[in-house]
N, C-alpha and C positions, 0 to 999 in steps of 0.2 A: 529801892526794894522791888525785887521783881515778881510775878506770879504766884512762883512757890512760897517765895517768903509771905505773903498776905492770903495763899492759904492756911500754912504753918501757924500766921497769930489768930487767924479765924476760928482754927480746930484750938488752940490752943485754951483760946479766951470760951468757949464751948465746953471745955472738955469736965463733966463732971464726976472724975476717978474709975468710969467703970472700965472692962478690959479691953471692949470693942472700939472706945475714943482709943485708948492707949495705943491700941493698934494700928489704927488709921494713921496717928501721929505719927508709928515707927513709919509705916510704909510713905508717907509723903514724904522721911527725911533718905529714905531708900532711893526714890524718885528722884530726889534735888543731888543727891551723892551721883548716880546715874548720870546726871547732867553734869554734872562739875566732872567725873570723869571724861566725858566723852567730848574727844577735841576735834576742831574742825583743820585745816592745811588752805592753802592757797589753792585755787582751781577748783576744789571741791563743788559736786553738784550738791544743792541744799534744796531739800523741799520744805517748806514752812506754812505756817498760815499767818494771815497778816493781823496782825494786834493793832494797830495803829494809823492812822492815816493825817500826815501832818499838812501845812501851804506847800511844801517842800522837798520831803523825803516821808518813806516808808515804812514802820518799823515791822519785822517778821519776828518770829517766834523759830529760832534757826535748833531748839533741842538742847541748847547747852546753856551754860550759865551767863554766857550773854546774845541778848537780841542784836536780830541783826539790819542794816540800814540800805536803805536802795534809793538812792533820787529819783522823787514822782515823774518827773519827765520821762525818763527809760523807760514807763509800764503805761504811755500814751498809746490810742493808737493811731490808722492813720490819720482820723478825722483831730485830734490832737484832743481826745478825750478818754477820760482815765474812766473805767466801768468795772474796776476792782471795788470791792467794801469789804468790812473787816468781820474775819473768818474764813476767806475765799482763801487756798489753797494757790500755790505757785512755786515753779521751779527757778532757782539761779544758781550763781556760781560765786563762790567766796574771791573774791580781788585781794584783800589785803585783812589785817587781826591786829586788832589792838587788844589794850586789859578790858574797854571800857565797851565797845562796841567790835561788830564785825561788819565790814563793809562790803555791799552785797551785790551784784549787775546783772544783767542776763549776758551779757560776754565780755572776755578780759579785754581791758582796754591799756592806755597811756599809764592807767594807772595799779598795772600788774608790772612783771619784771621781764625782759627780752629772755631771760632764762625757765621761764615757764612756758615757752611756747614747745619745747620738746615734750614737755608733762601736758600741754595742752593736747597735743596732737596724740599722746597714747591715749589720756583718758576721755578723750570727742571733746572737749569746752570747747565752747564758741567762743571766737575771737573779735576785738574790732578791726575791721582795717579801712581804709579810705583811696578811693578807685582814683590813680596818678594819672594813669593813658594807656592808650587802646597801642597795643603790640600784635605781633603776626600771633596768628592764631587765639589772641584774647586777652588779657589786661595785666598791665601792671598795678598791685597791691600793696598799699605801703600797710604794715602791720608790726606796730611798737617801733617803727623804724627801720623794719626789716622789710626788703622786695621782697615779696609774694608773686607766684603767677597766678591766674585765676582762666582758666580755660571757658574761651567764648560758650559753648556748651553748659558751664556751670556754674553760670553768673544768674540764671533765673530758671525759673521751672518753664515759660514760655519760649519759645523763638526769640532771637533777641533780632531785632531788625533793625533799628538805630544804636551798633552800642557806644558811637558817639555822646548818646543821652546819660551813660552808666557815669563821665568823668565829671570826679569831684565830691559825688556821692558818697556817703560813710554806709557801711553796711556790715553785717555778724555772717561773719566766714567759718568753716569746720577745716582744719588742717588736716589733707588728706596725705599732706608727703613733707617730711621732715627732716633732709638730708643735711651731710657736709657740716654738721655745728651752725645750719640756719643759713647755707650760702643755698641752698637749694630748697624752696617752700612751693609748695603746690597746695591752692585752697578751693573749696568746694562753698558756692551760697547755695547751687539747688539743692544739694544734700539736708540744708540747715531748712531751710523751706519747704520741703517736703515732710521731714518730720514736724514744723509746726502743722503744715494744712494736717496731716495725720490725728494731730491733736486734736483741730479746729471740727475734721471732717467726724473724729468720735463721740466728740461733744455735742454737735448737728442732729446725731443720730440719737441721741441721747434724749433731745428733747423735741423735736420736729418729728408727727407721727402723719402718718397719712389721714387725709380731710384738713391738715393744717391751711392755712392761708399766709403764706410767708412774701418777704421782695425779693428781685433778684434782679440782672442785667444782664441785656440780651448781646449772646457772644457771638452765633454766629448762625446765617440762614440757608434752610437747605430745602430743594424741593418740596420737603413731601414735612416740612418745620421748622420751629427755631429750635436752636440750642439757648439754656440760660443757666449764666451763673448764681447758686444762691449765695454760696462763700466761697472764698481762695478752695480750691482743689474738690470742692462740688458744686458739679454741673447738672442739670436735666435735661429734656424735652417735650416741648409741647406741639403736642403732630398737628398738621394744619386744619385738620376738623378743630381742632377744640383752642384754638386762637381767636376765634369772633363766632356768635351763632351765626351772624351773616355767612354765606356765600361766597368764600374767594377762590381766587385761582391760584395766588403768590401770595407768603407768607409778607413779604414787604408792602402789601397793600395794607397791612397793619403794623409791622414793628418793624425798626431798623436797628443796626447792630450798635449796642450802646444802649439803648433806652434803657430805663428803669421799670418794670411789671410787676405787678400783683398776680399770684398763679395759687393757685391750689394743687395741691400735692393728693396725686390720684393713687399714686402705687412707687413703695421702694420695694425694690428688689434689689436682696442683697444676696450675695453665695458664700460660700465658705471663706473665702479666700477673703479678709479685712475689706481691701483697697479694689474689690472688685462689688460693682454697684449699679442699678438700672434706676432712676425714677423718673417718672412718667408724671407730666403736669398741665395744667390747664387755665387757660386765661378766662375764657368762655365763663367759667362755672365761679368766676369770682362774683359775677352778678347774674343777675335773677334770670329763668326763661323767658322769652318776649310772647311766649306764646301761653305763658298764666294769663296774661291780661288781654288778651286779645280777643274776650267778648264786650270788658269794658271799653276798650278803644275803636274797635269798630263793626258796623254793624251791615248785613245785608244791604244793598241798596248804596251805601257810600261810595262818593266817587273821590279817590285818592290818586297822589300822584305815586310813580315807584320805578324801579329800575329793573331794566331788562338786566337778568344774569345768567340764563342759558335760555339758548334753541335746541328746540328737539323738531326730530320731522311732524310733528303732532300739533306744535304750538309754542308758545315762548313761558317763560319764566320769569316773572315775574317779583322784584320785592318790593314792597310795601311798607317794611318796618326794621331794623337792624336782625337778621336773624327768621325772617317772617316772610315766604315768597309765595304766591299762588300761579296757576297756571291760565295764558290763555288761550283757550282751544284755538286751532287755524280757523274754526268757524264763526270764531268772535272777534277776528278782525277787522272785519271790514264787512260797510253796507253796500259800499261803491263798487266793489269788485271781486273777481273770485279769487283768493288767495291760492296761490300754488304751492311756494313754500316762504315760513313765517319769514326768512331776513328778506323778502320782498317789502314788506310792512315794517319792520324795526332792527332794530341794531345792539349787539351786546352790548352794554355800560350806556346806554340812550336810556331817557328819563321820560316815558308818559304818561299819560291820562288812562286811569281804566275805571271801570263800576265794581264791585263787589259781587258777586252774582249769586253765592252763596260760601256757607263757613261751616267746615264739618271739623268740629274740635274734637272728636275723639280720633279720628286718623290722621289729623294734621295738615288736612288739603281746603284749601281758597281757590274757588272756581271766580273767574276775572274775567271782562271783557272791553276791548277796546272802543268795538263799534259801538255801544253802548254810551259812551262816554262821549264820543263823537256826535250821536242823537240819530234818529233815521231820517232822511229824506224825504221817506213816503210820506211820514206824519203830515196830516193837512194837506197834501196831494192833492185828494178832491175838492178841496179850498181854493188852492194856489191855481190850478188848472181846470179855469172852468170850461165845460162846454162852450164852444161857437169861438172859442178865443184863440187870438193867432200867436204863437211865441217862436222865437228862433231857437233852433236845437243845430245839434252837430253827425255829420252820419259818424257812425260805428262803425256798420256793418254792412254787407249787402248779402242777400238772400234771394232766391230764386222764386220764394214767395212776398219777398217787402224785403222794407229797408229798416235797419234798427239805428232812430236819432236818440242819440242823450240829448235831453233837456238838460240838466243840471248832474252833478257826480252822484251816482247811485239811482237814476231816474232813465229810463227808455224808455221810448215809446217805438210803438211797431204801424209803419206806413204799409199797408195792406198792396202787394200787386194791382187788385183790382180797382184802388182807390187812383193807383199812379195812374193807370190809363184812361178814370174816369175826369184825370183834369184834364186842364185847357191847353197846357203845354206840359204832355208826360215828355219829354224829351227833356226839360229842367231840372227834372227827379233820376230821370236813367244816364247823365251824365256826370252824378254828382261824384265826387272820391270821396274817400272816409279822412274824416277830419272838416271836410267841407263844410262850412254854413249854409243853413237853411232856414226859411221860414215855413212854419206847415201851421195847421188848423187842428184843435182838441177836438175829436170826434167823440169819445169815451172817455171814461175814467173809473178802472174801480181798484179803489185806493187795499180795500182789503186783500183782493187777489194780487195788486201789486202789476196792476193791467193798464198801459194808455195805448188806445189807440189813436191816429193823425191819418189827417189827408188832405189834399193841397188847399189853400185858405180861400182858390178862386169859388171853391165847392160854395161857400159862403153867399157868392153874389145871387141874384134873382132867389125862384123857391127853393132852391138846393138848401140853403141854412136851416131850413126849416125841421131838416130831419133830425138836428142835431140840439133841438132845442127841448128834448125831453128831460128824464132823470138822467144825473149826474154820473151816476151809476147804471152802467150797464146793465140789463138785465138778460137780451137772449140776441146776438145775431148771426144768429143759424151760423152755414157754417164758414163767414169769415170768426165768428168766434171759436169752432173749432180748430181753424187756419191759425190764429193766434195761438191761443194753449200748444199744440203743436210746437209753435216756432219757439216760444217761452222755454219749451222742455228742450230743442235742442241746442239755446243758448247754453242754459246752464251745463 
């Protein structure tokens, strides 16, 4: 008993003599008459919705007075998983008609007649045929028996670049040419593929709105982004801003072709024309800002590690965090020396040490420094160098008024003229070259102005030491202390 008949005894066993059951009953048997009328043919394209779902086979609701049957296998897809359920709407084609059943395919197979492939070919049914071998210009098709050609071109909707890979393969062809009683076939798969993507791509649209979060797989990289597929016959782009918050320069520093992504759908744009379509997608916006949390993760004063990711003539750039870079001035380079320009100091994609130096979260800038990180030299200066004590430094410089030695990196002291000819053998001091070793005598120190003065350590023997055994700290020496600040100002 089919549908109708178990409405039929429903209304029936229901029905308590008034005019409006009566009615209902004519019109269901109007309905079921309707369907016993109306006969299906071989090839027929059938749309149905599906009643049934067995271990096995399908059953549809094919309109007439019998259902019709599909083998679950055909409605797989390619993952060999069936995602039909019952009520879901589908198109096939009638193969063959019994009393009892109609047996139903998505294209005529072994199990149609070699005589319906003319009838295929006027009314579009898809056909099966199975790929023999690769001929000049594109394939040999066997289809019910019959050679098919199938033109290299319209074998897939992509480039075919191995179509060594097509032989042996079964696939659903459209007969585009039907000559000679069957001696001459010519078959189309892009044709058949195209209007499935059609399908697939109105369906997409149907239910995928913009702000979705959908998968996809990345097809192909182009300067300025990637391309990604989300189904067969739509693609998007996601421009290279909006693939990682981070900083890149090449899309392949994050995805390569192949991968599988999670994107966000920012904008479709569609125009009149169906099959014509823009949308615009974003990897970035799948997860969170890194710059929400960036007063809980760090704070003024923290010394992190991070990567250089641009120079500018100003200073380098800095990141700190996926997406999160601050800047650090040329002036925060270095304590040891005068920065000229920042790649003297560091190098793009080089990983260092910097301080925090401040966090302006409403405009999005990280002020950073290196020499910071590194600590100052001066620190304890006045400690490390005391008065009357002799250390070996290195010359620098020479000068028309003294000689500038490093003591240590970021540390100079200035040998006064008059101190060199006040030693025992100025001729030690006016031979020396820069880079030379030297030993000299701390004459001064003041750590705050960032001031030592030196002079030779003989100054030390008899009463000479004596001069130098006061504060630590300079306070006034006329004017070789002018002669210093001087010389100071035209180092820098």
């Amino acid at each position: 008993m089919g549908p109708i008949d178990d409405k039929i005894d429903e209304n029936a066993n229901d029905n308590n003599g008034d005019n409006t059951d009566e009615m209902s009953f004519a019109e269901l048997f109007e309905s079921y008459d309707t369907k016993i009328s109306h006969e299906l043919n071989q090839g027929d394209k059938v749309e149905g919705c599906i009643i049934s779902v067995g271990s096995q086979s399908v059953y549809i609701d094919t309109g007439t007075k019998s259902d019709g049957v599909v083998g679950k296998a055909e409605l797989l897809d390619e993952n060999g998983e069936f995602l039909y359920k019952v009520g879901d709407k589908i198109t096939l084609y009638v193969v063959s008609i019994s009393e009892s059943e109609i047996i139903l395919s998505k294209a005529l197979s072994g199990a149609g007649k070699a005589t319906m492939l003319n009838d295929a070919s006027q009314s579009g049914t898809p056909v099966e045929g199975r790929v023999i071998e690769v001929i000049k210009g594109g394939f040999h098709v066997d289809i019910m028996g019959k050679r098919a050609f199938c033109p290299v071109s319209q074998m897939d909707v992509k480039y075919v670049e191995n179509q060594e890979a097509y032989i042996g393969e079964t696939h659903h062809f459209l007969i585009t040419r039907f000559e000679e009683g069957g001696k001459n076939i010519v078959v189309s798969r892009r044709d058949l593929l195209n209007e499935e993507i059609k399908e697939k791509r109105t369906a997409f649209f149907e239910k995928v709105e913009e702000g979705d979060t959908v998968q996809g797989t990345v097809t192909k990289l182009m300067s300025y982004g990637a391309f990604i597929e989300l189904i067969p016959g739509v693609e998007g782009m996601a421009h290279i801003s909006e693939l990682s918050w981070s900083r890149i320069e090449k899309p392949e520093e994050i995805v390569q072709p192949g991968d599988t992504v999670t994107v966000k759908v920012l904008k479709i744009d569609t125009s009149d024309q169906s099959d014509t379509f823009k949308i615009s997608l974003s990897m970035k916006q799948t997860s969170s800002n890194p710059w929400d949390s960036m007063e809980s993760n760090f704070n003024t004063g923290d010394q992190v590690s991070g990567k250089v990711v641009r120079l500018a003539s100003f200073g380098a750039f800095v990141e700190i965090a996926p997406g999160v870079d601050g800047l650090v001035h040329i002036s925060e380079m270095s304590h040891t020396k005068r920065v000229l320009k920042p790649d003297d100091v560091v190098k793009t994609g080089e990983r260092i040490q910097v301080v925090i130096k401040s966090i302006d979260m409403e405009s999005k800038r990280i002020s950073l420094s290196i020499k910071d990180a590194l600590g100052d030299p001066w620190t304890g200066a006045s400690a490390k160098y005391e008065i009357s004590s002799i250390v070996e430094g290195v010359l620098e410089k020479r000068e028309k008024f003294g000689l500038f030695i490093t003591l240590e990196p970021g540390v100079t002291g200035l040998m006064p003229a008059s101190n060199i000819s006040g030693a025992a053998n100025p001729s030690k001091f006016e031979k020396l070259k820069p880079e030379n070793s030297v030993q000299v005598m701390i004459q001064a120190v003041d750590e705050e102005k960032r001031r030592i003065t030196l002079t030779s350590p003989d100054q030390k023997e008899g009463d000479n030491w004596k001069q130098f055994s006061g504060s630590k700290k300079s306070t006034s020496f006329g004017s070789m202390e002018s002669l210093f600040l001087e010389a100071m100002k035209k180092k820098k």
